[in-house]
Every structure is written in C-alpha cells, then in structure tokens.
Residue, then its C-alpha position, 0 to 999 in steps of 0.5 A: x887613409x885615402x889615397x889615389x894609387x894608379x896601376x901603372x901597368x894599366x896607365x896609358x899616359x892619356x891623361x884623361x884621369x887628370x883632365x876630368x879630376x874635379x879637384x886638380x888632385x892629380x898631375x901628369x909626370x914624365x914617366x922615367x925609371x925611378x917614377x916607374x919604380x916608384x909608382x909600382x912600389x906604390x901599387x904594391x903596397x896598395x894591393x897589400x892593404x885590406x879592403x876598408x870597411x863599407x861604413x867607412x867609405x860612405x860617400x865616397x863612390x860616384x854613384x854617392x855624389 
C-alpha cells in the first residue's frame, strides 16, 4: 500500500507540494465541506495504520533517490 495522505490540519493551501511533485501525483481541489470531511477521515485512517517495516520501504526516502 503506498499512499500520499495529507494532514489537513497541517495543509496551508499553498500548493508548494503539488508544483514540486515530480510525477504529477498530486492535484489542488477546492477545499469544500465534504473534501474536508474526506480528507480528515483519510488522515485517521492513516494514522490507525502500523508503521511499515524498514525492509519494506527501501528506496522510497529522498535521501534513497
């Protein structure tokens, strides 16, 4: 499973994550009720996950590429 799950407590609505994505994974929406409500669902459910294993994620970190 690998999943790009934003805070959106933490989300400024800069957009500075989509512009710098190198692969155009990520889109700006209009931030209404049921997004939010989405998006924070999301995030729970993100946070309830166990950690993945370090072998698991090899190549995955910036500091990998």
């Amino acid at each position: 499973l690998l999943s790009i799950t934003v805070n959106p407590e933490a989300c400024k609505g800069c957009n500075i994550c989509v512009e710098v994505c190198p692969d155009d994974a990520l889109i700006s929406v209009k931030q209404t009720d049921p997004i939010v409500e989405r998006l924070r669902r999301n995030w729970r459910l993100w946070r309830a996950l166990p950690d993945t294993d370090d072998r698991w994620a090899y190549g995955l970190g910036a500091e990998d590429a």
